[in-house]
LUMDOVEX-207289 format. One record per residue (C-alpha): residue number from 1; residue in three letters; x, y negated, z negated. Coordinates in steps of 0.02 Angstrom, whole numbers, plus 50000, padded with zeros to 5 digits. Example, Ala and Ser with C-alpha at 12.3 -4.5 7.8 and 13.67 -1.06 7.14 Angstrom:
2
     k     r      px      py      pz
     1   Ala   50615   50225   49610
     2   Ser   50684   50053   49643
This chain:
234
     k     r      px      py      pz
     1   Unk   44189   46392   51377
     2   Unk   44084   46539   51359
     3   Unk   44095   46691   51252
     4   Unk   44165   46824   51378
     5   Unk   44296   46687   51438
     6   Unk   44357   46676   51266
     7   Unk   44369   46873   51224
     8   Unk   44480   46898   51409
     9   Unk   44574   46748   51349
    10   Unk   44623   46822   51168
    11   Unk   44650   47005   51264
    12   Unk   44763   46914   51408
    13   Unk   44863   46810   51254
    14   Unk   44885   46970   51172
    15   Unk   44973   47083   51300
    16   Unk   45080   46955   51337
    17   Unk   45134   46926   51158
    18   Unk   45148   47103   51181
    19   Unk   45258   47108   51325
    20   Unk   45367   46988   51271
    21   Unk   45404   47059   51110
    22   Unk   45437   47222   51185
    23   Unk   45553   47144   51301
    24   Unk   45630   47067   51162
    25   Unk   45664   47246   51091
    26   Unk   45723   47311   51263
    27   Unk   45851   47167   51251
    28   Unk   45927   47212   51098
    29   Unk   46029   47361   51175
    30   Unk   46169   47249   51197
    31   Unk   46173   47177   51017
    32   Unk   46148   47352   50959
    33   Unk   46303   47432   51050
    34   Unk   46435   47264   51010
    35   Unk   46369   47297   50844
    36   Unk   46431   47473   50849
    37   Unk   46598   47454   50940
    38   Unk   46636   47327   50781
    39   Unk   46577   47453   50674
    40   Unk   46702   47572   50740
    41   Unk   46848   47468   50770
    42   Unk   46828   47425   50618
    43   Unk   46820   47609   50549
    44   Unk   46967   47649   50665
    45   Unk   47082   47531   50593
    46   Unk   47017   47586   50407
    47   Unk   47045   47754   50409
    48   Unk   47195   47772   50550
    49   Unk   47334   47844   50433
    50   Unk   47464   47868   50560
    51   Unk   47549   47706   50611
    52   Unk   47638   47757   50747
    53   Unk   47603   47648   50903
    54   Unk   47491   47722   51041
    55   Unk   47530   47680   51216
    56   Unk   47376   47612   51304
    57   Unk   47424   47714   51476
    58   Unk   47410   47893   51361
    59   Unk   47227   47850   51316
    60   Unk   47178   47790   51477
    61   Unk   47258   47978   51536
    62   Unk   47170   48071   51438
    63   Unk   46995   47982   51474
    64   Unk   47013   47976   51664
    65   Unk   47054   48147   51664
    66   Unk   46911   48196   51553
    67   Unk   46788   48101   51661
    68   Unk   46861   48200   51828
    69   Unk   46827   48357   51756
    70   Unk   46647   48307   51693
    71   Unk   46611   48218   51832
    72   Unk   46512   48333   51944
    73   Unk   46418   48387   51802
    74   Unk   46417   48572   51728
    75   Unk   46369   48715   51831
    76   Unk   46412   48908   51837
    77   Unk   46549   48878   51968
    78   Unk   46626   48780   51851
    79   Unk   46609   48837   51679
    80   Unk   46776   48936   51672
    81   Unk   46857   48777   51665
    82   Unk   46746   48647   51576
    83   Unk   46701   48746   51433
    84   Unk   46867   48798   51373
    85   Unk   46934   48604   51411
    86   Unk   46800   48525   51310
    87   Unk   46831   48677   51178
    88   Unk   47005   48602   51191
    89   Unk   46956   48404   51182
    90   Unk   46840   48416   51040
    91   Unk   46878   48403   50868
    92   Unk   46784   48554   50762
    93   Unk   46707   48415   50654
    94   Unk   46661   48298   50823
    95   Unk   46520   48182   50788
    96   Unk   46396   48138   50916
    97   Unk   46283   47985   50883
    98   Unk   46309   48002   50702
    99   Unk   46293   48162   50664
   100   Unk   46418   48297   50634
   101   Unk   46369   48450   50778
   102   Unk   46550   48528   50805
   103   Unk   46631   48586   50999
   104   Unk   46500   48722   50994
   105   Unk   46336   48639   51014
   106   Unk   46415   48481   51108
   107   Unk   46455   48612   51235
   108   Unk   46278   48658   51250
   109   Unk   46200   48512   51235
   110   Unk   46310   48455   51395
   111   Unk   46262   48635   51491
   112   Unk   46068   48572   51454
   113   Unk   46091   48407   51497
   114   Unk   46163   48433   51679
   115   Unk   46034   48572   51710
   116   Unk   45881   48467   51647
   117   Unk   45964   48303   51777
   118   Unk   45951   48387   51938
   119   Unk   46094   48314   52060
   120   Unk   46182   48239   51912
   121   Unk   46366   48153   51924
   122   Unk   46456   48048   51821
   123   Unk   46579   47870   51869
   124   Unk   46689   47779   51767
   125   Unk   46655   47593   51784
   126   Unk   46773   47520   51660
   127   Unk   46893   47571   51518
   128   Unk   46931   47459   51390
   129   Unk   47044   47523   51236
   130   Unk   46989   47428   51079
   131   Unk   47086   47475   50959
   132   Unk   47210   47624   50927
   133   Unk   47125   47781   50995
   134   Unk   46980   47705   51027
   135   Unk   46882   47652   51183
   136   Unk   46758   47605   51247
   137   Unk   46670   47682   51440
   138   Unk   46549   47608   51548
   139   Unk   46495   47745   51661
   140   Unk   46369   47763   51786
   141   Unk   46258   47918   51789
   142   Unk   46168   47956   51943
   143   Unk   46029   48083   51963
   144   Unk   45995   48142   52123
   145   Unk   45804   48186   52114
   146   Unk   45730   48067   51995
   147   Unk   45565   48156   52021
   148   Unk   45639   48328   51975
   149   Unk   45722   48285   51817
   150   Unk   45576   48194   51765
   151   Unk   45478   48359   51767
   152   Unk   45643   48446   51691
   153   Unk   45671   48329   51555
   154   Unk   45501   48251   51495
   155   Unk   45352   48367   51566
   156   Unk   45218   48263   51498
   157   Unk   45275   48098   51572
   158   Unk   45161   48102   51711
   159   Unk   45015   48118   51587
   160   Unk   45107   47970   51453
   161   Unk   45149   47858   51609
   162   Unk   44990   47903   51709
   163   Unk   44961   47723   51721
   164   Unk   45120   47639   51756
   165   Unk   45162   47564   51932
   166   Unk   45357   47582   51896
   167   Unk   45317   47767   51842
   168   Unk   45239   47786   51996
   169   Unk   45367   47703   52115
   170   Unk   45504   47820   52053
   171   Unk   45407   47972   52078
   172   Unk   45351   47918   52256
   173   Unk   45503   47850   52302
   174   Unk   45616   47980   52229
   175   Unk   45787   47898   52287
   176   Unk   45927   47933   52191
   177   Unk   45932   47827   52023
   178   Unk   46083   47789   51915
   179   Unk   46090   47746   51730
   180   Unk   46218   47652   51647
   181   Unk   46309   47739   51486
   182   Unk   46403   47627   51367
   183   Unk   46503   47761   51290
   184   Unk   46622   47752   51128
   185   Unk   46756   47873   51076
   186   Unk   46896   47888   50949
   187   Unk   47020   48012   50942
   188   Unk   47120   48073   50804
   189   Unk   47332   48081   50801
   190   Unk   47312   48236   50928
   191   Unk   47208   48161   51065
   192   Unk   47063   48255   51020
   193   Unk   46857   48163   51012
   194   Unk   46830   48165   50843
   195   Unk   46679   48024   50858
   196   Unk   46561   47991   51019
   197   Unk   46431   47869   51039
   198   Unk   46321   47841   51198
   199   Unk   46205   47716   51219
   200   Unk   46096   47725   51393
   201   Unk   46042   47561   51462
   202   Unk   45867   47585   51506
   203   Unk   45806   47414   51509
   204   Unk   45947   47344   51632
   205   Unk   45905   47528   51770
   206   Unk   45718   47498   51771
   207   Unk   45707   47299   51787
   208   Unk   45794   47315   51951
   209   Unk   45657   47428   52017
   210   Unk   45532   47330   51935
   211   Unk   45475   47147   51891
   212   Unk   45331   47190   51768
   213   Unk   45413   47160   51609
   214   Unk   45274   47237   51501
   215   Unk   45286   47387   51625
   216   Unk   45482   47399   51581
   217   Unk   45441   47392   51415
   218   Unk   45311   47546   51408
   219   Unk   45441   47652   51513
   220   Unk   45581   47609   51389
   221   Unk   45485   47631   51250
   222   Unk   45426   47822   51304
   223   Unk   45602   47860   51343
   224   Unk   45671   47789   51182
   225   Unk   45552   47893   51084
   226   Unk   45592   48045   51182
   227   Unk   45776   48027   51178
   228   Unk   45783   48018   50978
   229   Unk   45706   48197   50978
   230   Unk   45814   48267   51125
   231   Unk   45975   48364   51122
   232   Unk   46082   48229   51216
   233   Unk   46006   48046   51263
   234   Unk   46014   48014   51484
């Protein structure tokens, strides 16, 4: 075998090691959030110091109705009433993602998000309460102009992702795309979010646009990476 057939055999071995591996990563998302929900069921049932029973159907309530009045998104028309209801939800010492950030800046951070996500909406798949006041969401998150809140969101993506065929499929394409949260969320004795989690499946939206695995990978990777150093993760 020659020389050069050697070298492109090596390279070709390596990027799919590559691949796979990252794929591996991608994969993880799942073990990462049943890890979590564990972690806070098991929390919830540490630290819950009032034993009174909560009735499934008042949680489910107050989540449905939450998700109703988020579920358009935020926007000027309706500010006069989502801003003093989430005031109202959230605790003063609410944590988001592990972090303490108060009513305040979760209120911004919301405002930012639905302005960056042009045409943005939110569904709730399933409810499932895990433990007293706390459950767990599945909702889908639908942009309406992919294209658009690319620009918004991540304005060098079209230099990062230059070279990626899925890139370049949503941005052509520019259909409306949907991303599925897996969202956690305890409340305290009052019904208020003391504790949120979301974790944004990535891997599982792009693989159904896309069967180049090492492609996924790259996208998720970029977003990943830009979502740790953004004010709320889409």
């Amino acid at each position: 075998m020659a020389e050069g057939d050697v070298r492109h055999r090596r390279k070709m071995n390596k990027r799919k090691l590559r691949a796979q591996e990252k794929v591996r990563i991608a994969t993880l998302d799942a073990d990462v959030a049943a890890l979590k929900l564990t972690t806070a069921a098991l929390e919830a049932r540490l630290h819950d110091s009032f034993p009174m029973h909560v009735p499934t159907g008042v949680l489910d309530g107050v989540v449905r109705h939450a998700v109703a009045v988020l579920a358009g998104g935020w926007s000027p028309a309706v500010a006069h009433t989502q801003e003093p209801f989430l005031a109202q939800l959230l605790r003063p010492d609410i944590m988001f993602n592990g972090a303490v950030v108060g009513p305040v800046s979760m209120i911004e951070r919301w405002k930012r998000c639905c302005q960056s996500a042009r045409g943005f909406s939110l569904e709730l798949c399933a409810l499932h309460v895990v433990a007293q006041r706390l459950v767990r969401l599945e909702l889908q998150v639908t942009l309406g102009a992919p294209r658009a809140t690319l620009d918004a969101m991540y304005p060098d993506a079209a230099t990062a992702l230059a070279t990626s065929p899925l890139f370049c499929t949503v941005c052509i394409a520019d259909v409306p795309g949907a991303v599925r949260w897996t969202c956690h969320v305890s409340f305290d004795a009052t019904f208020r979010v003391k504790r949120l989690e979301i974790d944004p499946q990535y891997a599982a939206a792009l693989t159904r646009l896309s069967t180049n695995l090492e492609d996924v990978a790259d996208v998720v990777e970029y977003l990943e990476v830009k979502a740790r150093s953004r004010t709320l993760q889409l």
